[in-house]
C-alpha positions as CSV (number, residue, x, y, z in Angstrom):
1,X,44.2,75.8,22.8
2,X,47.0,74.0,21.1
3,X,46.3,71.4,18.8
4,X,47.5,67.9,20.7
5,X,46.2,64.1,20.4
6,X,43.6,65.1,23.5
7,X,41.2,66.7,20.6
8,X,37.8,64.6,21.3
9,X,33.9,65.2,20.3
10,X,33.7,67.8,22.7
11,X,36.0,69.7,21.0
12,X,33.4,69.5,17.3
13,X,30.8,71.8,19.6
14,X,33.6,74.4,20.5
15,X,34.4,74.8,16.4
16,X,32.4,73.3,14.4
17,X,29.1,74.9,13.0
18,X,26.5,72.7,13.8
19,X,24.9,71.1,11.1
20,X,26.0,67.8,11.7
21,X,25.5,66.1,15.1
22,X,28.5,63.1,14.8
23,X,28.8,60.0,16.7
24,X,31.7,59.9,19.5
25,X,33.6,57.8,17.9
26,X,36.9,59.4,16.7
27,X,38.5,57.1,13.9
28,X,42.5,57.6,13.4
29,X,43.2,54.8,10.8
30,X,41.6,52.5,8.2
31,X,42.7,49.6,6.0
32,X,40.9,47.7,4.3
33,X,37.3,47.1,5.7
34,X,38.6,47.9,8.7
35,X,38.6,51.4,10.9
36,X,40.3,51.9,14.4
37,X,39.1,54.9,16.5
38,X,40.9,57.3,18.9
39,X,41.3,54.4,21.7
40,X,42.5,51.4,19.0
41,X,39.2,50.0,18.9
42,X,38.5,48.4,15.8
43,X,35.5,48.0,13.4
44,X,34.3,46.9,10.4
45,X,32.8,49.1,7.7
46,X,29.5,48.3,6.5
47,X,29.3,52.4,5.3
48,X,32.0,53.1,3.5
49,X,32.0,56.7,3.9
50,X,28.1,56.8,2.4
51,X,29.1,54.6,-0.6
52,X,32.1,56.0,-1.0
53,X,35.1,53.8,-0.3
54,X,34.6,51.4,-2.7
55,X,37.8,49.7,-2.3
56,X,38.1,50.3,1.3
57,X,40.5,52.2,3.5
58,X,44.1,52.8,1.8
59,X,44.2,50.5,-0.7
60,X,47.1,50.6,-2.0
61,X,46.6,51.0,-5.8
62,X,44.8,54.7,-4.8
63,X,47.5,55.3,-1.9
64,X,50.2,54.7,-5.0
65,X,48.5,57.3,-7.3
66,X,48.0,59.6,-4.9
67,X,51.5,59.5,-4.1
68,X,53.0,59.6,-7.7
69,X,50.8,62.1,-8.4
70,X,51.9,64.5,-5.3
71,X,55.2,64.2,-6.0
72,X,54.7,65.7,-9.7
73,X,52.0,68.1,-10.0
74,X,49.1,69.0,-7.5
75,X,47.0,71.9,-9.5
76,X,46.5,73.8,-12.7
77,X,43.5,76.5,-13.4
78,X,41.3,75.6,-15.9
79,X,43.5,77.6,-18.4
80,X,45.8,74.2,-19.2
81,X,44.5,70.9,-19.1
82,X,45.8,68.0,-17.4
83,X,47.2,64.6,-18.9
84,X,45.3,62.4,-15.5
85,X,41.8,64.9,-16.4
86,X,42.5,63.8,-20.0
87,X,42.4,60.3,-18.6
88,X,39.8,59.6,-16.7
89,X,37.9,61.9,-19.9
90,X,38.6,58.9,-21.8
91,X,38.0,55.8,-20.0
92,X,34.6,57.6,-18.9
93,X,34.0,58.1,-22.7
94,X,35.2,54.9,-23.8
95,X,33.4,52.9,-21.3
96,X,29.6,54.4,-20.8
97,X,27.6,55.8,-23.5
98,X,28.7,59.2,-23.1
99,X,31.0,61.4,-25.4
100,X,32.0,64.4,-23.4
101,X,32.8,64.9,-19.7
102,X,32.4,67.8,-17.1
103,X,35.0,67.3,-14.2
104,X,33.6,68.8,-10.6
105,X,34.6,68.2,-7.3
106,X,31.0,66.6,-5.4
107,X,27.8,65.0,-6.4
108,X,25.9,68.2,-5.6
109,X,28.2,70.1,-8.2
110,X,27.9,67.5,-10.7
111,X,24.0,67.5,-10.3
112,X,23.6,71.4,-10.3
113,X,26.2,71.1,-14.0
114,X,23.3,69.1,-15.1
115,X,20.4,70.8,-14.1
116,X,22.1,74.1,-15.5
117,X,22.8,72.2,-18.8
118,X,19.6,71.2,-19.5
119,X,17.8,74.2,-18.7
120,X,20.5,76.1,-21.1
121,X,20.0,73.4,-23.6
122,X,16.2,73.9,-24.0
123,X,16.6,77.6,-23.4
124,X,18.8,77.5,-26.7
125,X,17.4,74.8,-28.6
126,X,13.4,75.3,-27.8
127,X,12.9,78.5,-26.1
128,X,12.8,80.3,-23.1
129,X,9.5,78.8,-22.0
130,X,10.9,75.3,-21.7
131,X,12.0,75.1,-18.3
132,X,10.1,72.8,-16.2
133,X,12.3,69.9,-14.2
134,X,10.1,66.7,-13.1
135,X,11.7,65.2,-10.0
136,X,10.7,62.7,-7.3
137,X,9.1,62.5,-4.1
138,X,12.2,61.0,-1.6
139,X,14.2,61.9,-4.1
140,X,18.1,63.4,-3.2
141,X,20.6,65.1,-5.4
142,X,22.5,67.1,-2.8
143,X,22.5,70.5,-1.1
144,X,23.1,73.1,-3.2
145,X,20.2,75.6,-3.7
146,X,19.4,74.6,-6.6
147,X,19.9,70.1,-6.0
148,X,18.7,70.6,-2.6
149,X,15.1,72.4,-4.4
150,X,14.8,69.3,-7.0
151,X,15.6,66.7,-4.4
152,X,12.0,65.9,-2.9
153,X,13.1,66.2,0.7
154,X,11.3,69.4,2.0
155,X,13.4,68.7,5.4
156,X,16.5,69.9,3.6
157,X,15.0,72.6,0.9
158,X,12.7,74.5,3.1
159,X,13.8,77.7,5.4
160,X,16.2,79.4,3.0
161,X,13.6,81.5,1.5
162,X,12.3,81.5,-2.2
163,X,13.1,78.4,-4.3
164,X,14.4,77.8,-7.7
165,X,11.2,77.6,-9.9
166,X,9.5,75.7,-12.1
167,X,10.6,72.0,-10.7
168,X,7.5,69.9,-10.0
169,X,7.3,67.0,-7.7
170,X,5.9,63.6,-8.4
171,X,5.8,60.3,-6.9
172,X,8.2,57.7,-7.6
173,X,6.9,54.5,-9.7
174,X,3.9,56.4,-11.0
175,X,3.6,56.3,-14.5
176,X,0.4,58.0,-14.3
177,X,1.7,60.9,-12.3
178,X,4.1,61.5,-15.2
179,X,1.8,61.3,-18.0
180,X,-0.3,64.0,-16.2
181,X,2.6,66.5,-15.0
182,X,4.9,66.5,-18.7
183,X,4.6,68.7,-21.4
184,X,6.1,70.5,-23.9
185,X,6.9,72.8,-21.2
186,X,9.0,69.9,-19.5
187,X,13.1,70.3,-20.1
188,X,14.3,66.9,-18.2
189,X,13.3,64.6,-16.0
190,X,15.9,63.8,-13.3
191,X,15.7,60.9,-11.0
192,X,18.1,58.4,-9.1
193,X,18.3,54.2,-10.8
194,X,17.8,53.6,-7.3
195,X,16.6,56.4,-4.8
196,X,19.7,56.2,-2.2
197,X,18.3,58.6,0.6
198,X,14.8,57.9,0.0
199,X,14.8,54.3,1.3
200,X,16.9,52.2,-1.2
201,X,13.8,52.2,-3.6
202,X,14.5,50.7,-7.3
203,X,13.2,51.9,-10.2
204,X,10.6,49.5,-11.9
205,X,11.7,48.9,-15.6
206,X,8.2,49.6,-17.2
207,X,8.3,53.1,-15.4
208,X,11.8,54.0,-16.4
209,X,10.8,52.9,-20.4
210,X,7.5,55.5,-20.2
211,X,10.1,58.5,-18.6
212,X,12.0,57.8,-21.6
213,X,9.5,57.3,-24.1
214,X,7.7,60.3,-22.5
215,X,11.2,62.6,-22.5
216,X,11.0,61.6,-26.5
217,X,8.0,63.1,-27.0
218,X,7.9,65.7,-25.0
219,X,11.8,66.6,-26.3
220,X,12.8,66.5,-22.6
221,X,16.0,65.3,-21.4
222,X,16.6,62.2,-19.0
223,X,19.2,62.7,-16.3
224,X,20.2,60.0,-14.2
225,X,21.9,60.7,-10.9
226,X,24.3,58.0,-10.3
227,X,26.3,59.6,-7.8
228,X,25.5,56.5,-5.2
229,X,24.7,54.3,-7.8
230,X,27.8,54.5,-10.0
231,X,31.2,52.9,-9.9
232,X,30.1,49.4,-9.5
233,X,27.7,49.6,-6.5
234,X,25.3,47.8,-8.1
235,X,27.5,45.5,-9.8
236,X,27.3,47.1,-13.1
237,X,30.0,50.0,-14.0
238,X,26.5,52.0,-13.7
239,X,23.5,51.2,-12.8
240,X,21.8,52.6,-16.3
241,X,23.8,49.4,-17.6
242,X,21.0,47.1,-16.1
243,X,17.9,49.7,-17.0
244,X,16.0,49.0,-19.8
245,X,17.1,53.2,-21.0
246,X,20.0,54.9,-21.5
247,X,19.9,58.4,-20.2
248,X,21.0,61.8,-22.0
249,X,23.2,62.9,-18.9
250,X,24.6,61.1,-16.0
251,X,26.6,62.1,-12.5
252,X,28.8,60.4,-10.8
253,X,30.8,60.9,-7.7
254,X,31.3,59.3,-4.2
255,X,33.1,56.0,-5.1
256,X,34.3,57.8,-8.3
257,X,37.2,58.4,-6.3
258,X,37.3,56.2,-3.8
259,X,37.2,58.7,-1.3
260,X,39.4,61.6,-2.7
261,X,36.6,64.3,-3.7
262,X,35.9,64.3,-7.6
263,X,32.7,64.2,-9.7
264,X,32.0,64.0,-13.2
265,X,28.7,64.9,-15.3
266,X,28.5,62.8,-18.9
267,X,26.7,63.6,-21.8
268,X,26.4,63.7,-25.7
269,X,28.3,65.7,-27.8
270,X,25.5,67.6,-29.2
271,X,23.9,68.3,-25.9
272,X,27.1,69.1,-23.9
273,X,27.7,72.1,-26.6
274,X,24.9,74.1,-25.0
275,X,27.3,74.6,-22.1
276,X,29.9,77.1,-24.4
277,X,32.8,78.6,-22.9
278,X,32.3,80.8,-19.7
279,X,28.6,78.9,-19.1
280,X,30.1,76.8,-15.9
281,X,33.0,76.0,-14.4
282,X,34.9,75.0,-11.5
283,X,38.3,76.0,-9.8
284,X,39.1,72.3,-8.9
285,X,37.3,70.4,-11.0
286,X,39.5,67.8,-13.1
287,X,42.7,68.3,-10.5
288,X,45.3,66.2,-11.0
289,X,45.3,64.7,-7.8
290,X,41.7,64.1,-7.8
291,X,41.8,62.5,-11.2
292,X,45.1,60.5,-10.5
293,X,43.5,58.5,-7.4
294,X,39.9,58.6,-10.1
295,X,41.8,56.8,-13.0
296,X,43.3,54.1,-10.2
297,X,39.5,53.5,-8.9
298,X,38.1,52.8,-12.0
299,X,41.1,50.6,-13.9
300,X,40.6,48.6,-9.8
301,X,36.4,48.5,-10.3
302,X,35.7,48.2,-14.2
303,X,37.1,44.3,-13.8
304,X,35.1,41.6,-14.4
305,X,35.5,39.6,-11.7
306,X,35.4,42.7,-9.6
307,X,31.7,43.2,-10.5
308,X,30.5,40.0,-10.4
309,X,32.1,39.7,-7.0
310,X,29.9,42.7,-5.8
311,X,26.7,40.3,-6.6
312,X,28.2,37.5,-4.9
313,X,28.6,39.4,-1.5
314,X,25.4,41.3,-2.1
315,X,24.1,37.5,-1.8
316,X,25.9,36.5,1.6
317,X,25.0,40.0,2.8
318,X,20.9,38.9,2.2
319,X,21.7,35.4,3.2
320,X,23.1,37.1,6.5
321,X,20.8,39.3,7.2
322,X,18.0,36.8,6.7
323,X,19.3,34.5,9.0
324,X,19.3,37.5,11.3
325,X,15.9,38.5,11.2
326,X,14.7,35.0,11.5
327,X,15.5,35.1,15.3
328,X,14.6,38.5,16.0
329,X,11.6,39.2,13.5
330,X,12.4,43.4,13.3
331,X,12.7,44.0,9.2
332,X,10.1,43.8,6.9
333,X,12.2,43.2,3.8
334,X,16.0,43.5,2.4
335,X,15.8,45.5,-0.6
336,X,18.6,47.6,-3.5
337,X,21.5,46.2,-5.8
338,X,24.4,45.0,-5.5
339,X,26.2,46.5,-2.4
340,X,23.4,49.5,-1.6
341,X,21.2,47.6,0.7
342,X,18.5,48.8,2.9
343,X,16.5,46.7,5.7
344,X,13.4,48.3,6.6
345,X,12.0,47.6,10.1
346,X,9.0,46.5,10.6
347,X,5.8,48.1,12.1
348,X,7.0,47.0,15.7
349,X,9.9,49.5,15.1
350,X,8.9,52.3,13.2
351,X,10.8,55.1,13.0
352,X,13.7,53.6,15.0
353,X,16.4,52.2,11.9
354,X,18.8,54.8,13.9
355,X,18.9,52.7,17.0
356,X,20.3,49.8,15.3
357,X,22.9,51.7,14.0
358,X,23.8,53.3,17.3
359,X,23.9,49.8,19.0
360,X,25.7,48.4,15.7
361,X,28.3,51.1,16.5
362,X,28.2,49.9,19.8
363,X,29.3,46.3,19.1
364,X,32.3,47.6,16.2
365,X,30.2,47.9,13.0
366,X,29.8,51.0,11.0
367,X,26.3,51.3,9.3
368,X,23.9,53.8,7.9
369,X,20.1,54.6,7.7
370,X,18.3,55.9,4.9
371,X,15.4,57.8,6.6
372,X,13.7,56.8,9.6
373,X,12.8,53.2,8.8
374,X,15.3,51.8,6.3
375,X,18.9,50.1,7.7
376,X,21.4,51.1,5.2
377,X,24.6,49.0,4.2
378,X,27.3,50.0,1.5
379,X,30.1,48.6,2.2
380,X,33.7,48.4,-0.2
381,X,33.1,46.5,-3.2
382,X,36.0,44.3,-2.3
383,X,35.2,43.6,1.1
384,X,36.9,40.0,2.1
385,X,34.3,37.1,3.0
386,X,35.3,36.9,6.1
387,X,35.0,40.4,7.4
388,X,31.8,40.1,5.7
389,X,30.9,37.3,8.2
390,X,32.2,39.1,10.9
391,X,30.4,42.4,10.7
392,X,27.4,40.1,10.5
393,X,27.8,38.7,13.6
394,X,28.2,42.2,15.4
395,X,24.9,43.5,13.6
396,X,23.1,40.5,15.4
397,X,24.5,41.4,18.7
398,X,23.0,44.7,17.7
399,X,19.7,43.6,16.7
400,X,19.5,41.2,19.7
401,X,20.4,44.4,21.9
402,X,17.5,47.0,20.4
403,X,15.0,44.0,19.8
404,X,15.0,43.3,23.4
405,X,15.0,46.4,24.4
């Protein structure tokens, strides 16, 4: 077959392996908030990529790094460094309450540096028998064996035969569950600010002070997964910035790059020299292409006004969505930060979030779901007012289509 402008959906089945089952809709270009398929219809993004496009579709402070940087130098091994790595290293460093940074090229590969560092770190520093990982029911930290086996989503973990060991499971919230599952035996706790996947479910501030008071005692390491979270979602740089702790390691990818792949894992200097020379590593991670459009993202996001104008749409996104409902009576509450918002449905449409989506897409809104129940929304950080309005109006005309269905 040659390789024309007639390639369609049909065309994923013939070549793709398939794991993902993607809508029909083709899209060709993007700018701003705004995406046009195959056939030049337009839409506004209220997904942005799964929190990823932070600043929208070709903005053009990312499309001008990108460029720069392609015309000068597109890879080195890790044998050299690289001046954007160097960078992004620093404003990372400079700006959160990390020393040291571990360049990868996905959330999954930032959370499975972490994982790997804490384990080595108690290995070293404690001994071999402190290995145990507390993690959460609903909880996701990506699809590596390893992430996919700590995130509390049997769905995605189970069939591949045996798991990574020693990671126990508790419920989210549940102070008491942690007091009775932590020991001395316990090498980090890892959990999400706010659980992403899981429903757009925020941590409560007395529970996140007794995992950290509970890490202390137990000499267990707090790891925060900030991949969704991070880069001004919430309307902090990251979200630990509004916690009542500050954790011993963070990730962060998705909207770290506005939609070229790059992740990072931060940490202290004393932990982050448990992982010596040779312990990890990545063939792209810290590319200078990667880290160009990385170091554009964040000097674009770490404004003030920036972040304080993520709370302001967050507002007439709730406003919106209020005024929605009180016509058609289908969610049960808005809840999350900043721009990660979830709208669960009601008891009159459990287990059907995916239809509004469907019909959102429909009517020329791109949407999400997190799980069966929850509407999910996460669009650019700098979405205009107006398109803000406007996608608003198409969601209605898709809740008015599924509600009286």
């Amino acid at each position: 077959m040659s390789i024309d402008n007639k390639l369609t959906r049909a065309q994923f089945d013939h070549v793709m392996v398939p794991n993902y089952a993607p809508s029909a809709v083709i899209p060709v270009r993007g700018e701003g908030s705004r995406v046009w398929d195959q056939s030049g219809k337009e839409y506004i993004d209220f997904a942005g990529g799964i929190a990823v496009s932070c600043l929208g579709h070709c903005h053009p402070a990312l499309v001008n790094a990108l460029t720069e940087q392609g015309n000068k130098l597109w890879h080195l091994s890790n044998v050299m460094t690289n001046e954007q790595a160097l960078g992004l290293a620093t404003r990372l460093v400079e700006h959160t309450f990390a020393d040291k940074v571990y360049f990868a090229n996905s959330g999954a590969e930032a959370n499975e540096a972490a994982l790997k560092l804490a384990r080595r770190y108690a290995r070293d520093k404690y001994g071999e028998q402190k290995d145990q990982i507390i993690a959460f029911d609903k909880a996701f930290h990506g699809r590596t064996f390893f992430t996919v086996s700590v995130g509390g989503q049997a769905a995605y973990s189970d069939g591949f035969g045996p798991k990574p060991q020693s990671i126990t499971h508790i419920p989210y919230n549940d102070i008491a569950a942690l007091e009775a599952t932590i020991s001395d035996k316990t090498c980090a706790i890892m959990l999400e600010p706010l659980q992403g996947e899981g429903g757009i479910i925020d941590a409560e501030p007395e529970f996140l002070k007794a995992v950290r008071a509970l890490a202390d005692k137990h000499n267990a390491l707090v790891v925060f997964d900030e991949v969704q979270t991070g880069m001004g979602r919430t309307g902090h740089l990251y979200a630990y910035m509004d916690c009542p702790i500050v954790p011993d390691i963070l990730t962060t990818a998705k909207a770290l790059g506005g939609g070229f792949p790059i992740a990072a894992m931060i940490t202290t200097t004393e932990i982050a020299s448990y992982l010596k020379i040779g312990t990890h590593g990545s063939t792209y991670g810290g590319n200078p292409l990667a880290c160009a459009v990385a170091n554009a993202v964040f000097d674009q996001v770490n404004q003030a006004e920036v972040l304080a104008g993520v709370k302001y749409r967050e507002q007439l996104l709730r406003d919106g969505l209020a005024k929605i409902n009180d016509k058609y009576h289908v969610f049960s509450e808005v809840r999350g930060k900043g721009l990660l918002i979830g709208a669960v449905v009601n008891e009159a449409y459990q287990g059907r979030a995916k239809e509004f989506l469907v019909a959102a897409t429909e009517f020329g809104l791109m949407s999400l779901v997190a799980g069966a129940n929850v509407v999910r929304f996460t669009p650019s950080l700098v979405i205009p007012e107006q398109d803000i309005i406007e996608g608003l109006a198409r969601f209605e005309q898709a809740v008015a289509k599924v509600a009286q269905a």
